[in-house]
C-alpha positions as a Python dict, from the first residue, in 0.01 Angstrom:
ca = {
    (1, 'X'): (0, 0, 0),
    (2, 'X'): (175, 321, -183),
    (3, 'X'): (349, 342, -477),
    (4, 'X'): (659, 317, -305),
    (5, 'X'): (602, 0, -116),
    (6, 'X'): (465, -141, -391),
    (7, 'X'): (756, -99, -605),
    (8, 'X'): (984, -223, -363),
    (9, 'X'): (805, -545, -293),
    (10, 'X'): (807, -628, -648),
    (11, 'X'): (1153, -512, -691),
    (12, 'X'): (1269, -800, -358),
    (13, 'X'): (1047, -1047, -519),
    (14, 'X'): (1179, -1031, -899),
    (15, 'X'): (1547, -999, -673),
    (16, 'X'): (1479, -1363, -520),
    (17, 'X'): (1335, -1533, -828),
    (18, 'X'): (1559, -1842, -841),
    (19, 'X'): (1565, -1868, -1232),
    (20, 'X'): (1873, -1771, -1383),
    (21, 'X'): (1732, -1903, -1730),
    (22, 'X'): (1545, -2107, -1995),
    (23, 'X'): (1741, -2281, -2249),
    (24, 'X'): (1563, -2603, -2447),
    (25, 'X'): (1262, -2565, -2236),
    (26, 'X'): (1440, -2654, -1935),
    (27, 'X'): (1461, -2425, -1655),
    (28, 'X'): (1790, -2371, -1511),
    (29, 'X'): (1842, -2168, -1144),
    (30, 'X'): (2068, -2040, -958),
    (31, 'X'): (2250, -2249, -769),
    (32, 'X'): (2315, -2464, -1114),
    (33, 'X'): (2041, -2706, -1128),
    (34, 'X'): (1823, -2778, -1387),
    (35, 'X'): (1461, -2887, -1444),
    (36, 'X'): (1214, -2965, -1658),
    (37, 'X'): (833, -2993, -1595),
    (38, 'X'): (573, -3177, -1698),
    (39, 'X'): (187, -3071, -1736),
    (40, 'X'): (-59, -3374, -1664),
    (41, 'X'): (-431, -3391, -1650),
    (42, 'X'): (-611, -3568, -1369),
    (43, 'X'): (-899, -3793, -1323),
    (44, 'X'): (-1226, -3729, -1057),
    (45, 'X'): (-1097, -4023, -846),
    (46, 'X'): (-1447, -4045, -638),
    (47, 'X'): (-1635, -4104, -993),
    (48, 'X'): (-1447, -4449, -1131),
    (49, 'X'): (-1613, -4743, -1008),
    (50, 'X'): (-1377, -4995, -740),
    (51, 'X'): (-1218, -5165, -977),
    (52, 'X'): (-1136, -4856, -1214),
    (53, 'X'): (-987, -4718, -891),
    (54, 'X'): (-776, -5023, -804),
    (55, 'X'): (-654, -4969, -1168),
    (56, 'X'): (-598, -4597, -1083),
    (57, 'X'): (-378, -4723, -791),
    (58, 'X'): (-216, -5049, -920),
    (59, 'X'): (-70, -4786, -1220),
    (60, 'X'): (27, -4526, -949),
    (61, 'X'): (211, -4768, -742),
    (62, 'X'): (359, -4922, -1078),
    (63, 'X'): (526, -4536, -1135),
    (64, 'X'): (645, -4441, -808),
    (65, 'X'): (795, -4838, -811),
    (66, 'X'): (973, -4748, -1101),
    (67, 'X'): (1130, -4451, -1033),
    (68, 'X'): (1534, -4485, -1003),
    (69, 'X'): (1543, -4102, -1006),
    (70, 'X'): (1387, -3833, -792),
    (71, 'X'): (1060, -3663, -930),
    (72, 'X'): (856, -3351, -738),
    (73, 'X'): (432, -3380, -777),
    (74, 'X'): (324, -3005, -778),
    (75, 'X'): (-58, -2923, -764),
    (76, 'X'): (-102, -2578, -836),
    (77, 'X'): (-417, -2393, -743),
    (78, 'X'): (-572, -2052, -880),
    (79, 'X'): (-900, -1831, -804),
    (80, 'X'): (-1093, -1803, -1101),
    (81, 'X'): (-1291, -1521, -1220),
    (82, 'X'): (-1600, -1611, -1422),
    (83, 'X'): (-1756, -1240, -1409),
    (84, 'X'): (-1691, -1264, -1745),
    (85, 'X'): (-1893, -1594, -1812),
    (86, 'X'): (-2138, -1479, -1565),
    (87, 'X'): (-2185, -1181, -1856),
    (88, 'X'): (-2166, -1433, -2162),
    (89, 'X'): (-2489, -1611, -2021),
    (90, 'X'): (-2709, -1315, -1958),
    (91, 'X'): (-2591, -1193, -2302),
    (92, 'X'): (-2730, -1550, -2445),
    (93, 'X'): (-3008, -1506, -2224),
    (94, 'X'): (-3164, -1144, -2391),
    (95, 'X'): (-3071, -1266, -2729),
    (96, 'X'): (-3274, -1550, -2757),
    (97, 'X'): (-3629, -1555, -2803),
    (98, 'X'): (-3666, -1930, -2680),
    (99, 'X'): (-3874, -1904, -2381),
    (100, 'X'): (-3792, -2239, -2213),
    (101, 'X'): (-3387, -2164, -2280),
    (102, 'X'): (-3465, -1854, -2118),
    (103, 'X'): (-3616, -1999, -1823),
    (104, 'X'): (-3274, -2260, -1811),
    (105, 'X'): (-3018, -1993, -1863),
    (106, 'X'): (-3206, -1823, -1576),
    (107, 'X'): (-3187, -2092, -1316),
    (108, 'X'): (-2832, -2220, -1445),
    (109, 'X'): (-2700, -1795, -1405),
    (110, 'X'): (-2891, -1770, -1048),
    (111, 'X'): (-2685, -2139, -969),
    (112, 'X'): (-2324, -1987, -1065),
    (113, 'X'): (-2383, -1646, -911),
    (114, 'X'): (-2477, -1793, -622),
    (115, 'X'): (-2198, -2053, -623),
    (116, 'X'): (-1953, -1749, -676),
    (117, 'X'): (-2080, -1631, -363),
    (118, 'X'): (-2060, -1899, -149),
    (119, 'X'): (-1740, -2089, -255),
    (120, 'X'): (-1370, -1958, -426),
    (121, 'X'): (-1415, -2105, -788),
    (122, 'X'): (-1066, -2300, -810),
    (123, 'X'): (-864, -2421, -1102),
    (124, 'X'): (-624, -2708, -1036),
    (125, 'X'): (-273, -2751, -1237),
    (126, 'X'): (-88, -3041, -1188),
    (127, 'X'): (301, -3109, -1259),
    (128, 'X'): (611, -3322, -1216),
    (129, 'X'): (899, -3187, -1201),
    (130, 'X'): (1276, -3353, -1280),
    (131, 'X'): (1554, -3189, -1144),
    (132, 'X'): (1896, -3261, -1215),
    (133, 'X'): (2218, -3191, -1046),
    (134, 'X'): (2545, -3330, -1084),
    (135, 'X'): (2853, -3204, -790),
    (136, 'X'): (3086, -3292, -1061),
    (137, 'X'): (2988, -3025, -1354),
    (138, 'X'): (3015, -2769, -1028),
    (139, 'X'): (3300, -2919, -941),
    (140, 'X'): (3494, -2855, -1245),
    (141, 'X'): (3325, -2513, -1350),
    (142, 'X'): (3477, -2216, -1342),
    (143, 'X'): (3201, -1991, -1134),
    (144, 'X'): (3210, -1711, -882),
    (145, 'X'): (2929, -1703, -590),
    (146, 'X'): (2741, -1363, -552),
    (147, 'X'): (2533, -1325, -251),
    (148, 'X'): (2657, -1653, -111),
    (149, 'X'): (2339, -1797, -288),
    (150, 'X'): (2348, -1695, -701),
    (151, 'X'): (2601, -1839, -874),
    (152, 'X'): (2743, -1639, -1205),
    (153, 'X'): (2763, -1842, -1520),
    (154, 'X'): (3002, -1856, -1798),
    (155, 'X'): (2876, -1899, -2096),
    (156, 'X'): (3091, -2237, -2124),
    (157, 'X'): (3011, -2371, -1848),
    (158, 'X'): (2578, -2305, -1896),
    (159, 'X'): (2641, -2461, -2243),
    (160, 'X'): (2800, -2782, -2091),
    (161, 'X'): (2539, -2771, -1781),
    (162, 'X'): (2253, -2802, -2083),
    (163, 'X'): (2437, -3030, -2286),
    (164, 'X'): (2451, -3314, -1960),
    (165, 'X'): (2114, -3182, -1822),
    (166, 'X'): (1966, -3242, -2168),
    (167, 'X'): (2108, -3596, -2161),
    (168, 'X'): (1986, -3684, -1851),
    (169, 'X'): (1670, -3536, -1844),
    (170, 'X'): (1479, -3668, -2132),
    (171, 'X'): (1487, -4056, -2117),
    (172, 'X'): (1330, -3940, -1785),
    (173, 'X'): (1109, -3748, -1901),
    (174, 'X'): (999, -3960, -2169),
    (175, 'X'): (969, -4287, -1876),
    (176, 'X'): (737, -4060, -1678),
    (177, 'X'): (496, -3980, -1951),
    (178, 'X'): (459, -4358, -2026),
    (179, 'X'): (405, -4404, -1664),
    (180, 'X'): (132, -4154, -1730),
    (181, 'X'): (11, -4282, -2023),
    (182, 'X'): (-43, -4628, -1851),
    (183, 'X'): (-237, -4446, -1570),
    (184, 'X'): (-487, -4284, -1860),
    (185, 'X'): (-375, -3953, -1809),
    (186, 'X'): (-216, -3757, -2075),
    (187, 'X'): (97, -3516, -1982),
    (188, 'X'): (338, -3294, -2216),
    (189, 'X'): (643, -3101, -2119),
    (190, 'X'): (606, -2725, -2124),
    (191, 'X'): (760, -2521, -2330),
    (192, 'X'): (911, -2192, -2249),
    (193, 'X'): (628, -1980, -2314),
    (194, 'X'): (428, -2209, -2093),
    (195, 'X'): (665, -2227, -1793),
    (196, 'X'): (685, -1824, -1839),
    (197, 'X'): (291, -1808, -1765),
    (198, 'X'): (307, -2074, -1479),
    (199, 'X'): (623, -1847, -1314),
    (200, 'X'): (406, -1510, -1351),
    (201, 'X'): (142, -1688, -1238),
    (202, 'X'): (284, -1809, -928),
    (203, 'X'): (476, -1474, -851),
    (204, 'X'): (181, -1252, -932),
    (205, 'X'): (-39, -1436, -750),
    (206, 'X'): (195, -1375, -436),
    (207, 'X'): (259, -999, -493),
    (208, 'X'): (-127, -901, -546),
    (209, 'X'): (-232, -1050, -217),
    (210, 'X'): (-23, -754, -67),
    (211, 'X'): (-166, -503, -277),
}
């Protein structure tokens, strides 16, 4: 792909980005609605013995039964290159003398070489998204439409959209990482630097695979 291309692909992808801000940690779009997300960790399901998995599913169930309010489950997943780590271990390997570490950090580099070969090394993300949206605040704010599809904010009316988002948002938010809690997992919200890195992620990802 030329420079040109290039450019322009990345120009109609940063063009259709629905984010029209982040305020409080909360990310607010384009048609108006708001959302926050949540980072959890996850368990190796196939490892916990029956009755740690009923528990797994018993506390599941107990979440979903308790939700009055909609939620999204995102799993995100990402290639990642261990060249890098690959180069740590045969730097650990010529500086030590130990003969039988040697011999391990030979074997163990051989085993994740050849695993990089055979398999895409994957990292999984997992999140939960609460959106919010209220007909009302749109209802009674003073907004023009551009494109049919962005909406322009006033600087009145985002302030009153974060106010009421804000409200709404965080007993939520702070219900679901009980749920969590109960289910052994631990999850945080992100913070704006965080939900920067999972955007870029997401949208670099996308753009490089036509590259």
């Amino acid at each position: 792909m030329d420079a040109k291309v290039r450019a322009k692909a990345k120009a109609s992808t940063q063009d259709h980005i629905p984010i029209e801000d982040i305020i409080d940690d909360m990310v607010i779009l384009r048609d108006a609605s708001v959302a926050i997300i949540l980072q959890t960790t996850a368990v190796n399901f196939d490892l916990l013995s029956t009755n740690e998995q009923d528990n797994k599913i018993y506390a599941f169930a107990g979440l979903l039964n308790s939700l009055v309010f909609p939620i999204q489950i995102l799993v995100k997943t990402q290639r990642i290159d261990i060249s890098s780590y690959l180069e740590y271990l045969k730097k650990q390997h010529k500086n030590t003398d130990n003969k039988d570490l040697q011999r391990q950090l030979t074997i163990y580099t051989k085993f994740v070489g050849n695993l990089i070969v055979q398999n895409d090394v994957l990292d999984k993300s997992f999140y939960v998204v609460i959106p919010y949206k209220k007909g009302s605040v749109m209802a009674g704010a003073k907004v023009k439409k551009k494109r049919d599809t962005h909406v322009v904010f006033t600087e009145k009316f985002k302030n009153r959209l974060i106010e009421e988002a804000h409200a709404y948002l965080i007993p939520k938010r702070d219900h679901i990482l009980k749920q969590l809690g109960r289910m052994g997992l631990a999850g945080h919200q992100l913070n704006r630097e965080e939900i920067i890195r999972v955007f870029y992620d997401i949208y670099n990802d996308n753009i490089e695979q036509y590259e």
